[in-house]
N, C-alpha and C positions, 0 to 999 in steps of 0.2 A: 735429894734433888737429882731426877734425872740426866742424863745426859743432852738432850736439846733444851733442857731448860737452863742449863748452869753456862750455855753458848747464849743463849738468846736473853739471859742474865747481863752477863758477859759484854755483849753490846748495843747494851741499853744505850750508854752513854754517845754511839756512833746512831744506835737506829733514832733516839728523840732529837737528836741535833739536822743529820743529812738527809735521812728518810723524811723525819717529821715535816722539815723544809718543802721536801718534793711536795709530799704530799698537801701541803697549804697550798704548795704553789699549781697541784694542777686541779685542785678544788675552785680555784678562782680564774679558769679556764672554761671555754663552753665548747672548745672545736677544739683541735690537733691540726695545729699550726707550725710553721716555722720558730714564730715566738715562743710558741712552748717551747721547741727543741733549744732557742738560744741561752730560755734563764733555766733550762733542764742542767745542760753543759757549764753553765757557770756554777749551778751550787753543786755540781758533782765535782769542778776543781776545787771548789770553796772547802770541801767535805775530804781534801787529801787525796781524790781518786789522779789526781795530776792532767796535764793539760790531753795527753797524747787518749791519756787511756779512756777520759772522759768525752774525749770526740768520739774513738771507735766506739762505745755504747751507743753513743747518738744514731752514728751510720747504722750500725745494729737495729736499731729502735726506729731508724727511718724505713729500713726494710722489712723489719716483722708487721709495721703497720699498714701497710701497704699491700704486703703480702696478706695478710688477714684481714685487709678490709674493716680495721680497727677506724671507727671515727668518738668512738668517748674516750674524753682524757683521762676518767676513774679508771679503763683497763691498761692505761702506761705503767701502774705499779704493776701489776701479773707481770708485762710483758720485760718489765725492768727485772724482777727478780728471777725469769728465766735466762735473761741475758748474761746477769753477775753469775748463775750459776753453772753456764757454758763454759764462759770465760776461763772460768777459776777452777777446771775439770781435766784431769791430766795430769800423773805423775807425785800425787799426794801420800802414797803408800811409800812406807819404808822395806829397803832392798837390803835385808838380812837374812838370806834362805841358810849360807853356809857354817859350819860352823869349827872355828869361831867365824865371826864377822866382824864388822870394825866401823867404830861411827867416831868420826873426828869433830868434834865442838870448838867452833870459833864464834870470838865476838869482843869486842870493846869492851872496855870496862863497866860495870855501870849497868850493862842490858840484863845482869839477871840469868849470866850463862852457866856459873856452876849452881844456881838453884835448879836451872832445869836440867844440867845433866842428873840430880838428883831425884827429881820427878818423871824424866824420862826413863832413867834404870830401877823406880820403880812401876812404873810402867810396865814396863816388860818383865820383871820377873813377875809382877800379877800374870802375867799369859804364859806363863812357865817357862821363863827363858834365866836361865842363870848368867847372871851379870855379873862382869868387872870393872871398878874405875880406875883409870889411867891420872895419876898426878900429877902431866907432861906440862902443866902451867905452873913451872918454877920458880919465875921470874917474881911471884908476891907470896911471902909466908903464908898470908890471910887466904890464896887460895887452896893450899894444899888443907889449911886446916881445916876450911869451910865444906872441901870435897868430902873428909874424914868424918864431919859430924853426920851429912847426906847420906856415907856409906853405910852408918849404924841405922839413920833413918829407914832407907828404902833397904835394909838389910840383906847387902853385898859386900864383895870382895872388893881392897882398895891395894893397887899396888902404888907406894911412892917412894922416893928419897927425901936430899933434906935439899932445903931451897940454895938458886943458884944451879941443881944441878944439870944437867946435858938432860933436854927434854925426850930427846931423840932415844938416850940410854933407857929413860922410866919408860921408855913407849915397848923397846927390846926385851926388859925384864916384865913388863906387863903380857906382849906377846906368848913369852915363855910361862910363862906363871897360869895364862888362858887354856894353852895347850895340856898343863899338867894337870889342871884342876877339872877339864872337860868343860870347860866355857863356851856358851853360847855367842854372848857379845860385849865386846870390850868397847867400853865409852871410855875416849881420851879427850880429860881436858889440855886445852892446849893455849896458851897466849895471844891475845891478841891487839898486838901494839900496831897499829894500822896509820899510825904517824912518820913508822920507819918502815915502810913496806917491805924496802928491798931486805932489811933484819927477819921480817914476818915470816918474807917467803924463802928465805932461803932457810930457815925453821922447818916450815913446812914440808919443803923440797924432804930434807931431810930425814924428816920423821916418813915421809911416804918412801921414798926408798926402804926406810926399815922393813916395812909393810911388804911391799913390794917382793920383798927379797926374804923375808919370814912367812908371810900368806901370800903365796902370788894367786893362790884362786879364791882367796876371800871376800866377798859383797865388802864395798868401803863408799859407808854416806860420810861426805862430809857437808855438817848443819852448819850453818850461821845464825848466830841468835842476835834479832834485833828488838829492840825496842819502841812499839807499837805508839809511844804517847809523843816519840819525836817525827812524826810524820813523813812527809816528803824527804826529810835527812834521815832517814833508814833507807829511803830506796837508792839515795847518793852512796850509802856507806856499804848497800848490799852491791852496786854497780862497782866499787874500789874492791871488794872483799874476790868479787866474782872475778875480776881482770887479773888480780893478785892469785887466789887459794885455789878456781875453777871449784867452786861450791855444788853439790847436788839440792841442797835441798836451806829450806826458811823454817825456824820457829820463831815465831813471832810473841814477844812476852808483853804483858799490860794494856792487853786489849779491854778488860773490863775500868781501865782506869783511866779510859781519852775517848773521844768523839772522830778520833782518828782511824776509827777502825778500815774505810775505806781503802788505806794504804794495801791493803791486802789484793787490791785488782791493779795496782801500781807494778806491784814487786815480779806479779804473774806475768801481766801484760808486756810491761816494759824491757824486762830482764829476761825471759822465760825461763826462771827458776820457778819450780811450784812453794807453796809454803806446805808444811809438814807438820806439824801441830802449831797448836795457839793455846798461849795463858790467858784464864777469863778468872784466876783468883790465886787466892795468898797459898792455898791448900795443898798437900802433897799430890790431891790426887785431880787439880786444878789443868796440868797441862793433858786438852785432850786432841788426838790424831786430829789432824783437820779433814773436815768432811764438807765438799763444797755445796750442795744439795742443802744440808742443814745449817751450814755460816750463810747461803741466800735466803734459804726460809726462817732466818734466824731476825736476820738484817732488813727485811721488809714486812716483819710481823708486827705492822703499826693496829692494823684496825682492830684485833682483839683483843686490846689493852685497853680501847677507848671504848 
């Protein structure tokens, strides 16, 4: 399966539930009216896209038609999927030039964050980048050993200790370990108990001072992985993560398994964090770079299925 087809796989379950909607509802339209914009706005908050972000499409969409002299409701889907794909255009690429470089993974429990740091470091060594994972989430046995199974998987270097230990140290001996081995990018899992923020961050703080002060000219993303199927409460958990961690960048995980896919013009709009890949399956090689062009045309590819 190609690459736009395992996206537009992916979300099925978003484009027959919100699109499908749209599109019934401006089939039983004969003009481009007011009313269409009101029950457009409604099933685009219904659909996860949240209140704020589903007005600016509408303004959007009151201007492209107007401006083009749009009077059929059948071209509001074109002009919707040019809209989502402006939106959502901007800061998508991962900023790894130097080397090493340094990608910090944070996320709640539960979202699916050390499956993707393993999908992501192999990711990247498919493009020829030699990877290291950092074991900086100490605080659960289960995550050091689930990193370990990932690091045979995606067949990388794993530096850890034994749980309980100073995250901040595995991050130091991981550093060092990147420099000697000639490492491209070091993925660090790291904890993410977002109940004790002030514990989180001052974690955090920590571990970036190491950075800081071992790679001061290093590229450092730091992702937040959230969880696609709990909708509007991933863009609450990415606005606590962003005010706490100062996040560069979204992976967004189980996108193929909700109708929530929408969330994705939430996170962008709302927050102006970009997202930076997205999971559309169980598969290693499942998580792919987000690409806004192809999550729009992915997400409004109703009529060729029918």
């Amino acid at each position: 399966m190609g690459l736009f087809a395992k996206i537009k796989e992916g979300l099925k379950k978003t484009r027959d539930s919100v699109v499908g909607q749209i599109d019934s509802m401006l089939k039983s339209f004969s003009k481009i009216d007011e009313e269409l914009f009101e029950e457009l706005e409604e099933l685009l908050v219904m659909g996860d896209v949240g209140i704020n972000t589903s007005q600016k499409i509408c303004e959007q969409l009151r201007k492209k038609v107007k401006k083009e002299g749009v009077t059929n409701p059948k071209d509001v889907h074109r002009l919707l999927e040019e809209i989502v794909a402006e939106m959502l255009e901007g800061g998508q690429e991962l900023n790894i030039t130097t080397k090493p470089s340094i990608i910090l993974v944070i996320g709640v429990n539960g979202v699916g964050k050390t499956t993707t740091i393993g999908k992501l470091a192999n990711n990247l060594r498919k493009d020829g980048k030699k990877v290291l994972l950092s074991a900086a989430d100490t605080f659960r046995a289960a995550a050091i050993d689930q990193l370990e199974i990932w690091a045979e998987r995606s067949k990388c270097d794993i530096v850890k200790q034994n749980e309980g230990s100073d995250p901040a140290a595995v991050v130091f001996d991981s550093i060092r370990a990147a420099k000697a081995r000639g490492t491209d990018v070091i993925i660090c899992d790291t904890a993410g108990r977002l109940h004790n923020k002030k514990h989180l961050m001052d974690e955090l703080n920590k571990i970036s001072r190491i950075i800081d002060r071992e790679l001061p000219d290093a590229d450092k993303e730091v992702l937040l992985v959230l969880d696609a199927t709990t909708g509007q409460n991933a863009v609450n958990q990415a606005r606590e993560f962003k005010n706490a961690a100062g996040i560069t960048g979204i992976v967004l995980t189980k996108l193929d398994g909700t109708a929530k896919g929408g969330v994705v013009l939430s996170i962008k709009e709302e927050l102006d964090v970009p997202v930076k890949y997205i999971g559309v399956g169980e598969q290693i090689d499942d998580l792919q770079p987000f690409d806004p062009q192809n999550f729009a045309k992915a997400l409004f590819d109703v009529e060729k299925e029918e």
